[in-house]
C-alpha positions in Angstrom: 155.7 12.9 54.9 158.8 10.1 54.2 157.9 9.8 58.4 154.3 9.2 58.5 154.7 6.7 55.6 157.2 4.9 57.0 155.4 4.3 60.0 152.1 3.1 58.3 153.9 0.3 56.3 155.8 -0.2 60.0 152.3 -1.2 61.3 151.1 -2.6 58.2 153.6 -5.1 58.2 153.9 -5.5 62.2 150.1 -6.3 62.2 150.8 -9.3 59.4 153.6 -10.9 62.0 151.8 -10.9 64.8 149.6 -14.3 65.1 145.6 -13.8 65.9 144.1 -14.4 69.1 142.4 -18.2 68.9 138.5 -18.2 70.0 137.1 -20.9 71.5 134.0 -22.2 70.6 131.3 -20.3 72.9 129.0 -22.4 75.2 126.1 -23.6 74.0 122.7 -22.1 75.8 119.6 -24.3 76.5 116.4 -22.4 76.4 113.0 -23.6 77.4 110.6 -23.5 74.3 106.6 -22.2 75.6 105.0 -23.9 72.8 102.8 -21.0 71.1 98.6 -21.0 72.1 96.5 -19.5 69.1 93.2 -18.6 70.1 90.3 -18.9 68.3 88.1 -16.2 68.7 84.1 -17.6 67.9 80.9 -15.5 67.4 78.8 -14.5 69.8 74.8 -15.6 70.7 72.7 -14.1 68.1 70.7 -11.1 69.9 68.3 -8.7 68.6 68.5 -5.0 67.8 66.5 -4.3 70.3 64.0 -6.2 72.3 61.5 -3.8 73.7 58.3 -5.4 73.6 56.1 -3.2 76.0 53.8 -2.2 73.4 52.6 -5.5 72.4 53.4 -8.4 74.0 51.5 -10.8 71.6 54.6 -9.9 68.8 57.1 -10.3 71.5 60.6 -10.3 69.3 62.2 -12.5 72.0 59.9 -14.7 73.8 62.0 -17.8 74.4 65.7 -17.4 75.1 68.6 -18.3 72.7 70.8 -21.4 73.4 74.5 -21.0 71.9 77.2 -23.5 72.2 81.0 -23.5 70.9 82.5 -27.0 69.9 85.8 -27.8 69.1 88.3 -30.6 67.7 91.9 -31.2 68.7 94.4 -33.0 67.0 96.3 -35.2 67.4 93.9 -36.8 69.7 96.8 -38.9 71.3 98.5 -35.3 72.4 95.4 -33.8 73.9 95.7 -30.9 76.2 92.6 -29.6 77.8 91.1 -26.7 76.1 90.8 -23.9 77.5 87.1 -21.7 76.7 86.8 -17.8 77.9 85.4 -15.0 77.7 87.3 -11.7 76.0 87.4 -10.1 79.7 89.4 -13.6 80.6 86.3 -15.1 82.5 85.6 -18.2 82.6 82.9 -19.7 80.2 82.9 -23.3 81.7 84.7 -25.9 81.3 84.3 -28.1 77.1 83.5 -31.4 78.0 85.1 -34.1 76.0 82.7 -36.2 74.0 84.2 -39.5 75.7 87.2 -41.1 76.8 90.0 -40.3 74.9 88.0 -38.1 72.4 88.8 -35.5 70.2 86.1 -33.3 70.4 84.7 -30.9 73.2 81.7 -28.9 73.8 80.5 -26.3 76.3 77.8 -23.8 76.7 78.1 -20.1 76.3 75.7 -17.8 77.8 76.3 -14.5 76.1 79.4 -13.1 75.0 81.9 -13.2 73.0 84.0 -16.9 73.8 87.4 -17.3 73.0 88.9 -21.2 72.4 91.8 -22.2 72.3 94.4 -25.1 73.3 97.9 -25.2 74.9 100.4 -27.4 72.9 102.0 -28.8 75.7 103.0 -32.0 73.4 104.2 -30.4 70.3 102.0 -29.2 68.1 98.8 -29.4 68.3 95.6 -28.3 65.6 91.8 -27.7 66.8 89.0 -25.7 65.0 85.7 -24.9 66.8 82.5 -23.7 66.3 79.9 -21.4 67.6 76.2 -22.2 67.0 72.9 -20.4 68.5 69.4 -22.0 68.3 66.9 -20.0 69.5 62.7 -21.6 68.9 61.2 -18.5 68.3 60.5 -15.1 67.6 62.5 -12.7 65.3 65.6 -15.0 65.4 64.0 -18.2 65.0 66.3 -20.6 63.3 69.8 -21.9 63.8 73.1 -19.7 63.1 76.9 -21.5 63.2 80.2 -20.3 61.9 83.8 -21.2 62.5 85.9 -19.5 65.4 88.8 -17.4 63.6 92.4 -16.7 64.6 92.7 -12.9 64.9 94.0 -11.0 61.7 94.5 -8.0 60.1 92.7 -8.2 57.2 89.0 -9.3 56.6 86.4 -9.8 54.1 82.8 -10.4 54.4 80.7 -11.4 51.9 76.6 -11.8 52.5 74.0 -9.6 53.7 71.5 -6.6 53.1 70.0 -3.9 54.5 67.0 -3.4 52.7 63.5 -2.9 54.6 63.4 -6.0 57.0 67.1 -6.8 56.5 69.2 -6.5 59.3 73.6 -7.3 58.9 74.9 -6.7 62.4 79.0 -6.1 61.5 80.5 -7.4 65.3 84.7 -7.0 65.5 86.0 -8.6 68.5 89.8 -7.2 70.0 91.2 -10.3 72.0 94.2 -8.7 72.4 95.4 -6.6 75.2 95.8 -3.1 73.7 93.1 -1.6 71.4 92.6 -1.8 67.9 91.2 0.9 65.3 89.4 -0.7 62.4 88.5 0.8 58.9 85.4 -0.3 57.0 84.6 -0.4 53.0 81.0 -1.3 52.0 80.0 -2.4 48.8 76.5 -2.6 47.1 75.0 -3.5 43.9 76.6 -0.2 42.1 79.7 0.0 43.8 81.5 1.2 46.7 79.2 2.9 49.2 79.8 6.5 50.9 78.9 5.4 54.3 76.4 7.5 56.3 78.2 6.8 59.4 82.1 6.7 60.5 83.9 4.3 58.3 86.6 3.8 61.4 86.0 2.4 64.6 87.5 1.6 68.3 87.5 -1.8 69.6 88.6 -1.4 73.1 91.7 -4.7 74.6 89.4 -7.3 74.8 86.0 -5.7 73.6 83.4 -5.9 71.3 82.3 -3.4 68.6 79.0 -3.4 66.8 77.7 -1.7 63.9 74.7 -2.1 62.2 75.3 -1.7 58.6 71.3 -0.5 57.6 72.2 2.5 59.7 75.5 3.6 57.3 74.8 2.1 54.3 70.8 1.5 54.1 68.5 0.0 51.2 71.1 -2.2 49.9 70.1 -5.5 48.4 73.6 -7.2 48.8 76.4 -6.0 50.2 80.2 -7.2 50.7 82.3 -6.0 53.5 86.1 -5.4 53.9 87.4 -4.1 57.1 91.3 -3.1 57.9 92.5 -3.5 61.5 95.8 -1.6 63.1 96.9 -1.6 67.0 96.1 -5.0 67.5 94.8 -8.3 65.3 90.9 -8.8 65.3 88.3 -11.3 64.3 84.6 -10.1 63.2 81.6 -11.8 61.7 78.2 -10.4 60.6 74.9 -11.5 62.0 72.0 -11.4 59.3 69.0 -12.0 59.7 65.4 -11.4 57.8 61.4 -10.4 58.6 58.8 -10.8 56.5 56.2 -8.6 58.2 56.1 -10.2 61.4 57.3 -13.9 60.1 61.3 -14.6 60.3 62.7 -15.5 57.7 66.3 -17.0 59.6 69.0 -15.8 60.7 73.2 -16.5 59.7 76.1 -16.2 61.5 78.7 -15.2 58.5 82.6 -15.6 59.6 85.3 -13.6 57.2 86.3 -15.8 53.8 89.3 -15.8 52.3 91.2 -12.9 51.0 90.9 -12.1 47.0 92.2 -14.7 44.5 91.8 -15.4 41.5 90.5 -19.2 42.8 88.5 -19.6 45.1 86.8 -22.9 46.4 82.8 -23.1 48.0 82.5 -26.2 50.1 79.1 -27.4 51.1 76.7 -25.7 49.1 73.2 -27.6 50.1 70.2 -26.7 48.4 66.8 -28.9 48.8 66.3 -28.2 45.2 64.4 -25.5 43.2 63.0 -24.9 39.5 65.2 -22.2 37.1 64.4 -18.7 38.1 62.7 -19.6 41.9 64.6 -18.8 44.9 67.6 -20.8 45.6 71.4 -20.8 47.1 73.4 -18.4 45.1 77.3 -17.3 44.9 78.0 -14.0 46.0 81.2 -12.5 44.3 83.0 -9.0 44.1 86.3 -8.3 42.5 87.4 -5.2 44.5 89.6 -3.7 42.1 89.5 -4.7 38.4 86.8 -5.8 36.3 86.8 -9.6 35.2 85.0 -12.6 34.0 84.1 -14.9 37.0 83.8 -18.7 35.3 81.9 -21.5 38.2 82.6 -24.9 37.9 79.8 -26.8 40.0 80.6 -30.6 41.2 78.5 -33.0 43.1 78.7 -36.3 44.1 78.6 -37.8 40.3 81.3 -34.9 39.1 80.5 -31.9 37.8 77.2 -30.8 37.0 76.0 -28.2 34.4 73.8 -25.4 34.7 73.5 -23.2 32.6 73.5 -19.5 33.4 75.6 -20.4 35.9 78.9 -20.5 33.9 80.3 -17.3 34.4 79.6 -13.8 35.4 80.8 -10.8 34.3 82.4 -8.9 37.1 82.5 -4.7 37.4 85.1 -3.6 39.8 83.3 -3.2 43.0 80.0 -4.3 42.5 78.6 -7.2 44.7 76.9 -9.9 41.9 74.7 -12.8 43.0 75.1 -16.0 40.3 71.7 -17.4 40.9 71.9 -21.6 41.4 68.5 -22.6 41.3 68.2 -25.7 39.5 70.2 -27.7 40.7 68.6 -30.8 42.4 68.5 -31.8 45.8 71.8 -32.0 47.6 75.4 -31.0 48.5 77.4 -29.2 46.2 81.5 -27.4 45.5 81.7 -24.0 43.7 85.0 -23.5 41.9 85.6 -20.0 41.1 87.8 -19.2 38.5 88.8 -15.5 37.1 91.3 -13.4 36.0 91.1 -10.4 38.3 91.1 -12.0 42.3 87.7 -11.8 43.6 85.7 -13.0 47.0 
């Protein structure tokens, strides 16, 4: 024992005499930065359920063709690199043709498919947004449909659409990514979350599309909200609604994913041509997924803030889709400010 002790404070104290090794400083590495390319993955041209017409072709659903077309900014316009428009499979779309010399924004035509945009940032950083559109002149579609290309996520909510008899919500997920993706789906209606009649998970194949049709899991609703989960792989979705009455359309919308719950959220652009209390007009569409709440609108127009009343607030049960009704309001453009205390969409 005296032995083993004496050695440790031997090398105890040897270690303390003897000087440290000095280190130079290491040499620095230069590595070459590939500035990062977010695509933008934008809805596809609206198409029909189905288009068999054989039995009658004077109530042909599709008689003319549909023309769809993305569009796109970029800025800085001084740093523009030419975007770059494909299709999920990595075929080329064409082209977007700049709107002149030295422009900022670009257009091409899409033919069917789901296009994907985006823009390499060869000059530092770079910002663009784009848009898909579809006009089509007539037949069950007739109208025009737009929403805003999305960066692929995780986590999505959708909030518009019905499936009552002649409703139709299309729910499209798009996997621009190269390994697949398994999505999960919660519906909800007027009295709460739905038991879907179908598979509430799906398979989107690397750089596929998958299409549901919600009046085939979740029928008869009037309104409906959607929330859909993604693992393996970061997706963008939209729905496609449309409407018949009888044989007459009624439109058709191209609905991209809102924001996530909050207990703030902000409506841009609400246009209405104007409409009497209690007739048909825009409306707000709001859920609060988990907790009951109150939901208090604050509506401003060009002057400031205009009042309308009924349209204060709205009393929120958890998981029930409400419409706020916003007939009244004259002629023109409009911002909703939702306030609650409970998030909501």
């Amino acid at each position: 024992g005296v032995l083993v002790v004496g050695l440790t404070v031997g090398v105890t104290y040897g270690a303390d005499l003897v000087a440290p090794e000095e280190t130079g400083a290491a040499p620095a590495t230069t590595v070459d930065l590939v500035p990062a390319t977010t695509p933008l993955v934008c809805a596809g041209p609206t198409q029909l359920v189905a288009t068999d017409a054989a039995t009658d072709p004077g109530f042909d659903p599709a008689p003319v063709g549909t023309t769809s077309l993305v569009t796109g900014a970029v800025l800085p316009p001084t740093t523009i690199a030419d975007p770059v428009l494909r299709t999920l499979d990595e075929g080329t779309v064409g082209a977007p043709v700049a709107a002149g010399a030295g422009a900022s924004v670009f257009g091409a035509a899409v033919a069917s498919g789901t296009a994907v945009w985006s823009v390499p940032a060869s000059d530092g950083s770079v910002h663009t947004a784009a848009t898909a559109s579809s006009v089509t002149a007539a037949g069950d579609l007739r109208g025009l449909a737009a929403t805003g290309c999305q960066a692929p996520a995780i986590d999505h909510w959708l909030v518009a659409g019905g499936t009552e008899v002649g409703s139709s919500t299309r729910l499209v997920v798009q996997n621009p990514s190269r390994t697949p993706a398994t999505v999960e789906i919660e519906v909800f209606g007027p009295a709460g979350r739905i038991d879907l009649a179908g598979p509430a998970v799906l398979p989107v194949p690397a750089g596929g599309t998958t299409t549901t049709l919600l009046e085939g899991v979740a029928a008869g609703q009037r309104r409906v909200a959607v929330h859909l989960r993604a693992s393996g792989a970061l997706v963008a979705t939209y729905l496609q609604v449309s409407a018949l009455d009888g044989v007459r359309p009624l439109g058709v919308d191209l609905v991209g994913a809102g924001a996530e719950p909050s207990t703030r959220q902000v409506l841009a652009g609400v246009v209405t041509p104007g409409s009497a209390v209690g007739d048909d007009g825009p409306v707000v569409r709001l859920l609060a997924p988990e907790l009951a709440t109150t939901a208090r609108l604050a509506i401003y127009g060009p002057a400031g803030r205009v009042l309308l009343p009924g349209a204060d607030d709205a009393t929120l049960d958890a998981g029930v889709v409400t419409d706020v009704s916003l007939a009244g309001l004259p002629a023109g453009s409009y911002d909703v400010l939702v306030e609650s205390d409970a998030p909501v969409v």
